[in-house]
MDAnalysis code that builds the backbone (N, CA, C; Angstrom):
import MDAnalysis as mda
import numpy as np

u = mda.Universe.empty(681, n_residues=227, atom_resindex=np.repeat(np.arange(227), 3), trajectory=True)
u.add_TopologyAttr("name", ["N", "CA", "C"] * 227)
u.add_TopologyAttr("resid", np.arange(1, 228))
u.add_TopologyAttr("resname", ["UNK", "UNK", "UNK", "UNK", "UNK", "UNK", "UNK", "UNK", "UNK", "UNK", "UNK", "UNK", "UNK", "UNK", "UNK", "UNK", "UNK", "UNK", "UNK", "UNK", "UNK", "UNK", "UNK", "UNK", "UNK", "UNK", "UNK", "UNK", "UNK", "UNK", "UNK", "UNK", "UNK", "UNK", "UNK", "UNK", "UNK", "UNK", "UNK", "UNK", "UNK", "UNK", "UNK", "UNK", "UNK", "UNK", "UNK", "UNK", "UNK", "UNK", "UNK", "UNK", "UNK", "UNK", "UNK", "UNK", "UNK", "UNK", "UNK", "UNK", "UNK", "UNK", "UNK", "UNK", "UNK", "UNK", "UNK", "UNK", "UNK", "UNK", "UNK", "UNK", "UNK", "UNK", "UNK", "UNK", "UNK", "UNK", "UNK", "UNK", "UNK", "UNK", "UNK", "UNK", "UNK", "UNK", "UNK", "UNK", "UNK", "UNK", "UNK", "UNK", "UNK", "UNK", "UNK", "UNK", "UNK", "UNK", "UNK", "UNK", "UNK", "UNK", "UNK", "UNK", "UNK", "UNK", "UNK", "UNK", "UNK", "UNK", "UNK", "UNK", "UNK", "UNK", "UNK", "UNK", "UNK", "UNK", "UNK", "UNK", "UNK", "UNK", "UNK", "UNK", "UNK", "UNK", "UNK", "UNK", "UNK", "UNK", "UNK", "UNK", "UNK", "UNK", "UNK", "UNK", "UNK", "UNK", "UNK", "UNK", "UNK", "UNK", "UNK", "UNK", "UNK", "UNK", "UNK", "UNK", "UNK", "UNK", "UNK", "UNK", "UNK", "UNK", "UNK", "UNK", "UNK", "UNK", "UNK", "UNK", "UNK", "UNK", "UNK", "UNK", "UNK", "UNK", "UNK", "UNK", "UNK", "UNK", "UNK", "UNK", "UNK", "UNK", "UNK", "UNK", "UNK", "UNK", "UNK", "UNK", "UNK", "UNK", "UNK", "UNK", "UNK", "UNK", "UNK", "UNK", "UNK", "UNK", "UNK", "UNK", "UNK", "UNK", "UNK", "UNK", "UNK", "UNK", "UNK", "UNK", "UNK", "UNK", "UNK", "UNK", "UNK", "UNK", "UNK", "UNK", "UNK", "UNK", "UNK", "UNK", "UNK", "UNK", "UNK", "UNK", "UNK", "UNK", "UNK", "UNK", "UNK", "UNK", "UNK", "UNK", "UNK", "UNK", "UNK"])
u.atoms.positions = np.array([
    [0.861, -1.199, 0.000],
    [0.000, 0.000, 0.000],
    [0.892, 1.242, 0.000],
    [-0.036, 2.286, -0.883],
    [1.183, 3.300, -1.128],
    [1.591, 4.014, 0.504],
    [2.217, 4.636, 1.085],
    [1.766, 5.577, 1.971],
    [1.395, 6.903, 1.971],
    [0.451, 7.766, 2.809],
    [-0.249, 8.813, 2.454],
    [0.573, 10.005, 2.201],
    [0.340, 10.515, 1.470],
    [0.601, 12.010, 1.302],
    [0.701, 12.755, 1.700],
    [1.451, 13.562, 1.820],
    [1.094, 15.293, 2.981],
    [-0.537, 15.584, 2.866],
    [-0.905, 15.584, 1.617],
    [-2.311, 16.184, 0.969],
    [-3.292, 14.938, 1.415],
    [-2.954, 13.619, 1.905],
    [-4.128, 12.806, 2.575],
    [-4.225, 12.949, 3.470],
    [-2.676, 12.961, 4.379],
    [-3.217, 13.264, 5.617],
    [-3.960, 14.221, 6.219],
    [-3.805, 15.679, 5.602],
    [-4.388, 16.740, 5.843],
    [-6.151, 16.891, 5.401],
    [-6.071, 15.952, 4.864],
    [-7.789, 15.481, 4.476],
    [-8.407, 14.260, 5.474],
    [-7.698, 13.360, 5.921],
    [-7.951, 12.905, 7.146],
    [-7.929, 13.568, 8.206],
    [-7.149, 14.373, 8.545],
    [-7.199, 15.348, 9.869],
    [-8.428, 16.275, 9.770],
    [-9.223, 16.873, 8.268],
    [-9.967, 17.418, 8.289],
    [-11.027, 16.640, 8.586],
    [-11.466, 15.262, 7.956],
    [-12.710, 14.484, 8.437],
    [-12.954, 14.213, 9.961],
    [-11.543, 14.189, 10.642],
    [-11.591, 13.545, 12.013],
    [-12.005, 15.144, 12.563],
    [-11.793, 16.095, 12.490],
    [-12.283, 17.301, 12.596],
    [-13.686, 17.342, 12.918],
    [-14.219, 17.492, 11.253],
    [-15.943, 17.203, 11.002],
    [-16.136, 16.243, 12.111],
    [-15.989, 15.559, 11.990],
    [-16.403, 13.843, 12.772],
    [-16.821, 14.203, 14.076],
    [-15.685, 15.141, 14.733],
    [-15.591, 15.264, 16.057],
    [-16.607, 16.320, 16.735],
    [-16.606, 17.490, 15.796],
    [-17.127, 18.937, 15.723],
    [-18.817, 18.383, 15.177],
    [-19.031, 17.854, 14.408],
    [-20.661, 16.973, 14.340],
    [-21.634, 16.930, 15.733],
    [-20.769, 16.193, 16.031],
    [-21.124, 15.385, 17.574],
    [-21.822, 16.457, 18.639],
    [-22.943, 15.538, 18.612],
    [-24.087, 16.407, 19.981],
    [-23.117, 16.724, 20.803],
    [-22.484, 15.915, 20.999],
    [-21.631, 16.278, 22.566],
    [-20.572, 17.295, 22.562],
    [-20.115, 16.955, 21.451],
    [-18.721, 18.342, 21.334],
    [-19.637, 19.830, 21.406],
    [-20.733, 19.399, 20.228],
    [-21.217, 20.985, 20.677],
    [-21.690, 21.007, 21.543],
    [-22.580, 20.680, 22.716],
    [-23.110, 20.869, 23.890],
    [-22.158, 21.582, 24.702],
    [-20.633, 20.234, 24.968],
    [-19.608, 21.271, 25.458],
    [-19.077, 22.770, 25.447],
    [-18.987, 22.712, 23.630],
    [-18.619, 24.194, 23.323],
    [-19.182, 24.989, 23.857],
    [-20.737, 24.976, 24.133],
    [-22.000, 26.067, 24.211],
    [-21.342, 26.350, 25.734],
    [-21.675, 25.130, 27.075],
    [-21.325, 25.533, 27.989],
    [-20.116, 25.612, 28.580],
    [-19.188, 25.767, 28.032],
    [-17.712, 25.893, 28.666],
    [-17.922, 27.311, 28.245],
    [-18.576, 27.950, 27.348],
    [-18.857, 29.370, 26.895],
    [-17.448, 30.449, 26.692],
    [-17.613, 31.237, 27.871],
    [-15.999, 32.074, 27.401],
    [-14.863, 32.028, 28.288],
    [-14.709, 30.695, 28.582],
    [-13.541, 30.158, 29.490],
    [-12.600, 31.141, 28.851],
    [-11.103, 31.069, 29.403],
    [-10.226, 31.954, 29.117],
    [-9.050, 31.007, 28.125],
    [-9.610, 29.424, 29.039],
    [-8.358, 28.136, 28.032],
    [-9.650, 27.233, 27.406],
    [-10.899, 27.956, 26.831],
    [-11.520, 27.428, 26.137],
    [-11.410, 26.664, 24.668],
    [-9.340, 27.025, 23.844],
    [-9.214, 26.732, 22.819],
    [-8.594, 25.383, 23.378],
    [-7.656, 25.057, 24.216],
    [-6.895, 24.280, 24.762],
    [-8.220, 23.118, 25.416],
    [-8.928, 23.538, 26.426],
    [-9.971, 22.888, 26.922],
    [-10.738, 21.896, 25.609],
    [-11.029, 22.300, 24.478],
    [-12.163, 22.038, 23.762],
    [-10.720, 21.103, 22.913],
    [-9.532, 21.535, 22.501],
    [-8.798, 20.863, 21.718],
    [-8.597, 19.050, 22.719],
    [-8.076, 19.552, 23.801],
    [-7.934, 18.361, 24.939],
    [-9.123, 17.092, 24.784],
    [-10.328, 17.657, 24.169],
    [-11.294, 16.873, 24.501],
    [-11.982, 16.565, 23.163],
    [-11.486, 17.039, 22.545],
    [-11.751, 16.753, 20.905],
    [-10.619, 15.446, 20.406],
    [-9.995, 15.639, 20.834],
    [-8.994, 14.185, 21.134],
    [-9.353, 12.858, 21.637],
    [-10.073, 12.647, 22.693],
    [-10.828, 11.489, 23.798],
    [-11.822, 11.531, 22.981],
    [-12.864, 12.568, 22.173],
    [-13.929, 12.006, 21.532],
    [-13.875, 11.673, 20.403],
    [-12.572, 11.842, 19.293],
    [-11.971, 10.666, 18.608],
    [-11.938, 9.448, 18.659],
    [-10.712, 9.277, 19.754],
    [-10.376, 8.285, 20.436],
    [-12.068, 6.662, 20.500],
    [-12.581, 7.832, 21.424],
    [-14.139, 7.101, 21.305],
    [-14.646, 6.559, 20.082],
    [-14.642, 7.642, 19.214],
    [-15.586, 7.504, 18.125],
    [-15.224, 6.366, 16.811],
    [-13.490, 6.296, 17.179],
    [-12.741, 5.571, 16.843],
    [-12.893, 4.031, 16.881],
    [-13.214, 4.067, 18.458],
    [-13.712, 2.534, 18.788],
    [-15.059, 1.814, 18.685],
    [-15.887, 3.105, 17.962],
    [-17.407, 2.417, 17.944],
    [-17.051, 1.629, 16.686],
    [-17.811, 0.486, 17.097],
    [-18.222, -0.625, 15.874],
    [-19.228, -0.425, 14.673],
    [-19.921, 0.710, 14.656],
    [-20.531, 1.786, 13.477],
    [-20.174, 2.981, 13.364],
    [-19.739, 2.915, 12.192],
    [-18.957, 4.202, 12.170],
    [-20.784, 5.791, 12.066],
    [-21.828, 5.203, 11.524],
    [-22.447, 6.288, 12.065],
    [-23.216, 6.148, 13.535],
    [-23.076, 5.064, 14.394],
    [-23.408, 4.789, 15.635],
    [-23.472, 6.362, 15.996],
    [-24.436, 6.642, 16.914],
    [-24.572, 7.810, 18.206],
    [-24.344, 7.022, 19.235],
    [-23.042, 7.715, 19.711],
    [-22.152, 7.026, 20.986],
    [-22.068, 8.402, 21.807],
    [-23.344, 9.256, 21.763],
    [-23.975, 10.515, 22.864],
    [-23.383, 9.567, 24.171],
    [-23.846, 8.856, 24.733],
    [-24.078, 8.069, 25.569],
    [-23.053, 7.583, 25.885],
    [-22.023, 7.016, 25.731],
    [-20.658, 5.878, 25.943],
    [-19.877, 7.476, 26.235],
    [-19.728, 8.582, 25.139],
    [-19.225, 9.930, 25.769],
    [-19.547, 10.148, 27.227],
    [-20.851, 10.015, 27.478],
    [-21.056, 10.470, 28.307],
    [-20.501, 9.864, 29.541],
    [-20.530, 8.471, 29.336],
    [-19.935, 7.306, 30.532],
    [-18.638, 7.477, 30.626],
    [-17.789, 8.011, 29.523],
    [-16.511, 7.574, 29.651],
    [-16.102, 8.978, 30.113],
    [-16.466, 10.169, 29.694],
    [-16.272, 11.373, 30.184],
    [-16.437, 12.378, 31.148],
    [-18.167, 11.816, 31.235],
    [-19.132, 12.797, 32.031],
    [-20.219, 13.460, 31.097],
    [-20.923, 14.279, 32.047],
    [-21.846, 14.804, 30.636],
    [-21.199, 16.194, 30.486],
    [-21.644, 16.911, 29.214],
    [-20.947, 18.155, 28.445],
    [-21.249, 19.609, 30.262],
    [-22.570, 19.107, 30.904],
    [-22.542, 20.528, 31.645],
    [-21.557, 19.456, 33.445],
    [-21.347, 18.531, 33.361],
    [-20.523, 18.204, 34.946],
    [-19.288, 18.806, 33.712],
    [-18.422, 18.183, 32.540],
    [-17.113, 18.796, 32.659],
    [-17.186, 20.219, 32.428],
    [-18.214, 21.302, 31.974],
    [-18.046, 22.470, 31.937],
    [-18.040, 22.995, 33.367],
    [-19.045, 22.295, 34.171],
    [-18.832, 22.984, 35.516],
    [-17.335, 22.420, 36.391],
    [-16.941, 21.889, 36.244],
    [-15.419, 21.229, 36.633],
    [-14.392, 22.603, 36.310],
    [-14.411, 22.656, 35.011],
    [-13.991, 23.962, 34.543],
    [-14.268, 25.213, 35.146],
    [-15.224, 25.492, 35.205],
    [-16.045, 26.849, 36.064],
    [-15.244, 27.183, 37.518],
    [-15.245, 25.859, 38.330],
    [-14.592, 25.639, 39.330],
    [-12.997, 25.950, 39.422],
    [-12.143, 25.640, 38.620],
    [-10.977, 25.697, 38.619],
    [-10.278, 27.110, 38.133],
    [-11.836, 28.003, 37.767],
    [-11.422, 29.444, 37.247],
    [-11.642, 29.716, 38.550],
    [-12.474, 29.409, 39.393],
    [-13.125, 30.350, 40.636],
    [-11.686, 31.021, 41.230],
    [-10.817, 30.289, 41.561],
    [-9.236, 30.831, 42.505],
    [-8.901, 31.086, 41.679],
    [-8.596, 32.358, 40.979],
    [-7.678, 32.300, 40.304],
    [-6.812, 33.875, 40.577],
    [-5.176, 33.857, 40.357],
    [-4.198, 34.464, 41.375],
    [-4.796, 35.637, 42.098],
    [-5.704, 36.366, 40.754],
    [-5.795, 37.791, 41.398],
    [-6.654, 37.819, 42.689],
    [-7.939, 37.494, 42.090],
    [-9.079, 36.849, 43.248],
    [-8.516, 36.385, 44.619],
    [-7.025, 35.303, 44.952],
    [-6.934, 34.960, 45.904],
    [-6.141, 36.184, 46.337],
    [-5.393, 37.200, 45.610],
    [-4.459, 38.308, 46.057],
    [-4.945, 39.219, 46.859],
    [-6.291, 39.126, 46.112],
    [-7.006, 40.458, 46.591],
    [-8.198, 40.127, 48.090],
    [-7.919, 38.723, 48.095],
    [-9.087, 38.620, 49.255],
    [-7.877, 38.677, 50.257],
    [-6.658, 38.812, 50.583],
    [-5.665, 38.629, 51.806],
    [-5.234, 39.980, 51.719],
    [-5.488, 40.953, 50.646],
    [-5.350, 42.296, 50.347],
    [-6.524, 42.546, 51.470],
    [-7.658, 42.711, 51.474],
    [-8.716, 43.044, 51.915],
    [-8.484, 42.703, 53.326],
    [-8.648, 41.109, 54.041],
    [-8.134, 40.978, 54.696],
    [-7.354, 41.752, 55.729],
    [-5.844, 41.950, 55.581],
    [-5.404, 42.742, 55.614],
    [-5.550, 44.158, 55.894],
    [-5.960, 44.672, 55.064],
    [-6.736, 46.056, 54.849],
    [-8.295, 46.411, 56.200],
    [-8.824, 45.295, 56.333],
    [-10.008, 45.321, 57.565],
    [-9.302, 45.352, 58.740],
    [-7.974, 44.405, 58.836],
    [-7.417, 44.317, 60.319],
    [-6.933, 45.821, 60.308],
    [-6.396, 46.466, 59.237],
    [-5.617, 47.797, 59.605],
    [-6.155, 49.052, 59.595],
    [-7.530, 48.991, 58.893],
    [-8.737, 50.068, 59.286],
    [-9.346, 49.698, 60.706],
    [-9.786, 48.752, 60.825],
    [-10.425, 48.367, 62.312],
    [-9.448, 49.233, 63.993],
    [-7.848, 49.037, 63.528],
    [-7.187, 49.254, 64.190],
    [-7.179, 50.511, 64.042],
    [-7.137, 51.341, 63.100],
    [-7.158, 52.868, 63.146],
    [-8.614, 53.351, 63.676],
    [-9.523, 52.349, 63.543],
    [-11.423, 52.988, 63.987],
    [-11.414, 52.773, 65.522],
    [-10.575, 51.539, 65.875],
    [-10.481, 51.743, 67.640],
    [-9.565, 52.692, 68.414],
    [-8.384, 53.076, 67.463],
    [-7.477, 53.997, 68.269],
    [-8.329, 55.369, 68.045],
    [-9.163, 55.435, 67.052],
    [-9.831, 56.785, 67.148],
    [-10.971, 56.982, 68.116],
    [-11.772, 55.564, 68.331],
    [-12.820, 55.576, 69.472],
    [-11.991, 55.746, 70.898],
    [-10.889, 55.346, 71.007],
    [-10.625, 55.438, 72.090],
    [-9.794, 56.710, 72.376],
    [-9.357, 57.502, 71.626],
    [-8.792, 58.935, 71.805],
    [-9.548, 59.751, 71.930],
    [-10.381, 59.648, 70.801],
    [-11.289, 60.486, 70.845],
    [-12.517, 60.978, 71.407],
    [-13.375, 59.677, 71.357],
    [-15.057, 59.574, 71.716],
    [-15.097, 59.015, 72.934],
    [-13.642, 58.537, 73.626],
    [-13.791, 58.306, 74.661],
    [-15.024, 56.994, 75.161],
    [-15.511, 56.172, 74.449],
    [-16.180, 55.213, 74.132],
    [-15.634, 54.451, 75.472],
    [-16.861, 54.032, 76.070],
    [-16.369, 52.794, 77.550],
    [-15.746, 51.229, 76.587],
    [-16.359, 51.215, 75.669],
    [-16.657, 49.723, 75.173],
    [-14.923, 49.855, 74.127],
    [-14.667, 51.389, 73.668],
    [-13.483, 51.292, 72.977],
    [-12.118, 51.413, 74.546],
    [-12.122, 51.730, 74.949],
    [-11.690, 51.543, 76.014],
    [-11.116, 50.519, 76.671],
    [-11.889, 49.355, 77.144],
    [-12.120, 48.143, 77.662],
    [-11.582, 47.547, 76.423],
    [-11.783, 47.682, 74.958],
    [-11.021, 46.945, 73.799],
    [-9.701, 46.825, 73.838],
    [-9.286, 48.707, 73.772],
    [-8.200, 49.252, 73.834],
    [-7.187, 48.367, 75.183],
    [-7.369, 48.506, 76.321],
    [-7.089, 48.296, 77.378],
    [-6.734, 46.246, 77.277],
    [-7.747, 45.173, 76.763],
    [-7.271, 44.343, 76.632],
    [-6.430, 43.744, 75.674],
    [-6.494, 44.737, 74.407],
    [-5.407, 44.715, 73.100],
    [-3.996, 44.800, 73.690],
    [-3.655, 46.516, 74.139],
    [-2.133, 46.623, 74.526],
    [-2.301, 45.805, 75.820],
    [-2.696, 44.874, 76.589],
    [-2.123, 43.860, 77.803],
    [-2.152, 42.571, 76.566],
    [-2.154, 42.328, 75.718],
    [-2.629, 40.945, 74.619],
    [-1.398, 41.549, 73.565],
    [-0.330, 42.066, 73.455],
    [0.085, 42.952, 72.014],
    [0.953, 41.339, 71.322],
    [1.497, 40.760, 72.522],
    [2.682, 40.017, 71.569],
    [1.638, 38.624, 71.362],
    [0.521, 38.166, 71.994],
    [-0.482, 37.219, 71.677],
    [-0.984, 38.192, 70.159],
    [-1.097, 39.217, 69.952],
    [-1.443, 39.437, 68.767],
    [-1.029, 39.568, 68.049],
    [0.840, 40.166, 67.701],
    [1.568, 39.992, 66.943],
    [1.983, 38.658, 66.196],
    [1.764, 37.264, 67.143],
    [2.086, 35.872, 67.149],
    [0.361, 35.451, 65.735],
    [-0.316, 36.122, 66.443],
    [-1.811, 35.249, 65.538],
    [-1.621, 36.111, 64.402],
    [-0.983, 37.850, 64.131],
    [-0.944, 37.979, 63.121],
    [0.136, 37.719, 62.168],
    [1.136, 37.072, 62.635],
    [1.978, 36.109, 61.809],
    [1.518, 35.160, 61.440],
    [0.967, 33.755, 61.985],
    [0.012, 33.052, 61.630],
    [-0.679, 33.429, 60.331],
    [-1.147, 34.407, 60.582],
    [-1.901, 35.376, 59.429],
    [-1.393, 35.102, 58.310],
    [-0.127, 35.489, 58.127],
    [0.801, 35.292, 57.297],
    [1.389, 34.388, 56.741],
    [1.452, 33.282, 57.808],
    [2.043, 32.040, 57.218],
    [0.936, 31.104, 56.764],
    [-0.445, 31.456, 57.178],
    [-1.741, 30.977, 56.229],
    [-1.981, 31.846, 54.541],
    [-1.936, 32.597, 55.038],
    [-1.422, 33.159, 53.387],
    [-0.238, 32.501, 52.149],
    [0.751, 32.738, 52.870],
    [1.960, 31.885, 51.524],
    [1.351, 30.481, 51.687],
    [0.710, 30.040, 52.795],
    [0.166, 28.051, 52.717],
    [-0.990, 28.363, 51.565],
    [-2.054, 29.179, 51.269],
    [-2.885, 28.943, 50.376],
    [-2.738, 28.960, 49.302],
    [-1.680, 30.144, 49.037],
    [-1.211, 30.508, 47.671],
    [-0.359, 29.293, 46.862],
    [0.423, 28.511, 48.241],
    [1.456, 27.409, 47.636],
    [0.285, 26.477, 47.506],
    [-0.436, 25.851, 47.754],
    [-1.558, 25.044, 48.004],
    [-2.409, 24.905, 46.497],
    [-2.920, 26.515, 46.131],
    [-3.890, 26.471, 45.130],
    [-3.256, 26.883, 43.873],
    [-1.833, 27.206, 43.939],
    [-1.192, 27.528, 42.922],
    [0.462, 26.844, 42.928],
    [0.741, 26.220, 43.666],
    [2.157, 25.764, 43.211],
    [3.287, 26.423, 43.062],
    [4.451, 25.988, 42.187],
    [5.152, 26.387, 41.686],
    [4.924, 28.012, 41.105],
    [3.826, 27.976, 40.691],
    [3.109, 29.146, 39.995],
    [3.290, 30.496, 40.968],
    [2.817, 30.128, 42.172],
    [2.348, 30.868, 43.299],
    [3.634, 32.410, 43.383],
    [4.657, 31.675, 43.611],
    [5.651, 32.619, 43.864],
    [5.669, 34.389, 43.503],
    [5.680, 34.441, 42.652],
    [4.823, 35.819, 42.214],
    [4.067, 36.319, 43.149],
    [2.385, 35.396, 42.968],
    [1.330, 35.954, 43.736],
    [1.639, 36.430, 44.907],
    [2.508, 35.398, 45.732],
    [3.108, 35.865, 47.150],
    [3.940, 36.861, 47.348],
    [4.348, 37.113, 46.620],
    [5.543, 38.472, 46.442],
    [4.354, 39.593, 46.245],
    [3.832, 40.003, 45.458],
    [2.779, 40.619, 45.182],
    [1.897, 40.820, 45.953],
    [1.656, 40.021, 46.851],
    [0.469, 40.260, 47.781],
    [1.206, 40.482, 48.971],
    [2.226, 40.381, 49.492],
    [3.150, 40.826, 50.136],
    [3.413, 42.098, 50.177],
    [3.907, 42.408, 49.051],
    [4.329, 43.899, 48.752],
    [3.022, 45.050, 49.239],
    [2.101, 44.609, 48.470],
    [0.891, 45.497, 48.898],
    [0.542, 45.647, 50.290],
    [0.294, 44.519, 50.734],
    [0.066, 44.376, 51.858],
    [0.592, 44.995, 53.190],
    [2.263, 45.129, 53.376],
    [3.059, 45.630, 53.857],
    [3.304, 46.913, 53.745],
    [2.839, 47.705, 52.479],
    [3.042, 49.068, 52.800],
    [2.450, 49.610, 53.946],
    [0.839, 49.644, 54.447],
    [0.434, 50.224, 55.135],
    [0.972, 50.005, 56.641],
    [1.595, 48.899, 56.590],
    [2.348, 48.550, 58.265],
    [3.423, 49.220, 58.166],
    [4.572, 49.463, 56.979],
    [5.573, 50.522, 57.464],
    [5.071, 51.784, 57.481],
    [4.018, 52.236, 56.553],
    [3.575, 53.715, 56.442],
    [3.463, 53.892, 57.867],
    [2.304, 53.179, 58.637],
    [1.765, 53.736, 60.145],
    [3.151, 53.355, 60.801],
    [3.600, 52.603, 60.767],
    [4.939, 52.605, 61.480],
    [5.808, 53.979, 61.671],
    [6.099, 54.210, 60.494],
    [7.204, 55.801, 60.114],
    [6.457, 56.788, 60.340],
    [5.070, 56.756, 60.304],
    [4.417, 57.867, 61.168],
    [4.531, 57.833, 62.443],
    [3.915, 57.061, 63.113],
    [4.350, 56.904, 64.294],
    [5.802, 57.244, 65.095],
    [6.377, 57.018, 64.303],
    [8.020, 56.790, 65.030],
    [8.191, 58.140, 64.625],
    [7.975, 59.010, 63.606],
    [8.687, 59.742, 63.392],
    [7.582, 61.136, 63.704],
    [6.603, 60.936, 64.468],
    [5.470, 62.093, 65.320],
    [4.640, 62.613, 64.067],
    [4.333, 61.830, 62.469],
    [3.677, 62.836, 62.062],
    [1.985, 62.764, 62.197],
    [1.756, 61.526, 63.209],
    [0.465, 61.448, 63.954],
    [0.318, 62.101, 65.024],
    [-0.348, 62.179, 65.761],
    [-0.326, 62.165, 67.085],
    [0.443, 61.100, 68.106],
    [0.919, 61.426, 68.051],
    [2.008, 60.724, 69.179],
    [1.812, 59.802, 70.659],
    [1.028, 60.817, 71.371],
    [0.488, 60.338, 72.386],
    [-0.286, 59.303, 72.205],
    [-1.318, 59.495, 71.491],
    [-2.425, 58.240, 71.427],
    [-1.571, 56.973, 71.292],
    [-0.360, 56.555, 70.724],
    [0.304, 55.287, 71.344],
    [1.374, 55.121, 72.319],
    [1.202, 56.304, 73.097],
    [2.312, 56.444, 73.796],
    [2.689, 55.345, 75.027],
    [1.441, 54.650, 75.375],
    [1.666, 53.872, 76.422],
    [2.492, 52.344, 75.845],
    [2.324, 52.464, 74.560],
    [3.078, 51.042, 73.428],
    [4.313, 51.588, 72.655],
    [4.627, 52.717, 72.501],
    [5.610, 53.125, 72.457],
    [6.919, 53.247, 73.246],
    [7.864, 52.075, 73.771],
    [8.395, 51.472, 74.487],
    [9.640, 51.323, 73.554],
    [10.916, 51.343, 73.877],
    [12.194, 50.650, 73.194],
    [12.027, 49.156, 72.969],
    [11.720, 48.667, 73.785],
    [11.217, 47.092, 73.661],
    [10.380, 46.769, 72.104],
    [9.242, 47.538, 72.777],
    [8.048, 47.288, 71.893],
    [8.519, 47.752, 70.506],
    [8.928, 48.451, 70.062],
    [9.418, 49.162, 68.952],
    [10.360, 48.274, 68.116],
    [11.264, 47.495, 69.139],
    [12.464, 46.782, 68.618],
    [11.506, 45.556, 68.233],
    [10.504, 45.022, 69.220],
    [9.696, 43.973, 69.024],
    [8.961, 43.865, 67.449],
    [8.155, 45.229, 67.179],
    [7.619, 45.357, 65.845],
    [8.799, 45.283, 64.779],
    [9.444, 45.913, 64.882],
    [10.329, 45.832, 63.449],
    [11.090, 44.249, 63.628],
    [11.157, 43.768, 64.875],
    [11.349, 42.535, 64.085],
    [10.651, 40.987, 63.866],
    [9.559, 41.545, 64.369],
    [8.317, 40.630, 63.922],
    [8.072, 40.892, 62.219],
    [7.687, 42.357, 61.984],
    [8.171, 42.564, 60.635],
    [9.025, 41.820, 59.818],
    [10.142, 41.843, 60.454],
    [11.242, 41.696, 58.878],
    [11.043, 40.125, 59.310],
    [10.177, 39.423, 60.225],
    [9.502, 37.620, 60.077],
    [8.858, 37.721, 59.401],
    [7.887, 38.303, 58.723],
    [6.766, 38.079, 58.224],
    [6.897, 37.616, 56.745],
    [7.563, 38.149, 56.028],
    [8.572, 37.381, 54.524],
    [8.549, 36.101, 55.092],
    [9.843, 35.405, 55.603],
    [9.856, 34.572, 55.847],
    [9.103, 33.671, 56.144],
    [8.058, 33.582, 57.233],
    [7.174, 33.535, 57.607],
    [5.810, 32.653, 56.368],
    [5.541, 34.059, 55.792],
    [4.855, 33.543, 54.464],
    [5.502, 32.446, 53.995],
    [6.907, 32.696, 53.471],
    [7.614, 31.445, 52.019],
    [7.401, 30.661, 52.986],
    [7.677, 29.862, 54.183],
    [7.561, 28.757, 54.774],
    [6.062, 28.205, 54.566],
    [5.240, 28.814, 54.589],
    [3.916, 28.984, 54.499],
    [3.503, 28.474, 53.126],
    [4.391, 29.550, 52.104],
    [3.907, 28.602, 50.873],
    [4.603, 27.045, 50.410],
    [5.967, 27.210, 50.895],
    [6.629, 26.042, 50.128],
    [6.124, 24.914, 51.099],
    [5.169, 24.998, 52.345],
    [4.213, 24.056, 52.797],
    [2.893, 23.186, 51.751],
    [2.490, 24.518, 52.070],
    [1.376, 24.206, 50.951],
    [1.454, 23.705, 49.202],
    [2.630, 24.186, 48.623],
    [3.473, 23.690, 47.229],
    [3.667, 22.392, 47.863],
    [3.989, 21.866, 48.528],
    [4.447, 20.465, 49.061],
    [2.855, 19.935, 49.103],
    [1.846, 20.249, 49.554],
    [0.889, 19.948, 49.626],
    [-0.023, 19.578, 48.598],
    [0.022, 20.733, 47.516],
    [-0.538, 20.699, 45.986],
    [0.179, 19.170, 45.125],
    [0.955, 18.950, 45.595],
    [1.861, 18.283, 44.582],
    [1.503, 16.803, 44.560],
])
């Protein structure tokens, strides 16, 4: 037998095409995987297995809807599989430890103002069991931190590294900003004056320069975990 041609094969690759692209099921898929972002890759991946299938039916015009469906799933479980695996995706998880973040360090500026200011009994009594609690809270908000690089290594891998740098970076400005205000009087001064201590001071900056660290342990946990 002769062997095929550049020009047959490329006419076989086109029928197995048709063949595949025909099929109730390929289009069903297409419709609901809709405007995935790896919808060309997704639909190519699986245009392959329903070859494969269509390959092995014993009629070549058989409707093997059905045997797809057994061997695959149906067109809306693998589109929603898909759906799912967009839900985390880097920015989304960046921005919820952004936020995060961002609530613990507004909250903390809304109680130092109730309690300077408005003189509040209830901000007070907050105030009052926070600074006797400071290094129990410095400890849970490291934690903080090292649950962060664990999710990022966890739901992203190898990948992650970036995200963690990135969400890091952001994150950390507002703790040196209030920091260098503080230290350097362009707040009010007094209102932390009773935590304003050589100790305490030496304590923050180097709980700080843990918190890097801290995280990567955190992620290359969770990367160990994904894997």
């Amino acid at each position: 037998m002769a062997p095929l041609c550049e020009g047959d094969e490329q006419l076989n690759w086109e029928k197995r095409i048709l063949k595949v692209t025909n099929q109730r099921f390929y289009k069903e898929l297409e419709q609901l995987i809709g405007k995935h972002p790896d919808k060309q890759a997704i639909m190519a991946d699986y245009e392959l297995h329903i070859y494969e299938i269509l390959k092995e039916s014993s009629v070549e015009n058989e409707d093997v809807y059905e045997r797809l469906v057994e061997r695959l799933g149906s067109p809306r479980e693998i589109a929603g599989v898909w759906r799912e695996e967009t839900a985390a995706t880097p920015r989304k998880t960046q921005w919820l430890f952004v936020i995060c973040n961002s609530m613990i360090f507004i909250g903390g500026i809304l109680l130092t103002v109730s309690y300077n200011v408005f003189k509040w009994d209830w901000a007070e009594q907050l105030w009052s069991a926070l600074t006797d609690t400071t290094l129990l809270i410095m400890l849970i908000y490291t934690f903080f931190w090292g649950l962060l690089g664990y999710e990022i290594g966890k739901e992203f891998g190898h990948k992650g590294k970036r995200i963690l740098q990135r969400t890091f970076l952001i994150c950390i400005v507002p703790n040196l900003l209030l920091m260098y205000l503080t230290i350097f009087k362009l707040i009010p001064y007094n209102w932390f004056d009773p935590l304003l201590s050589v100790p305490f001071i030496i304590t923050c900056i180097v709980f700080t320069g843990f918190l890097y660290p801290v995280s990567w342990i955190g992620y290359k946990w969770g990367k160990r975990i994904s894997v």
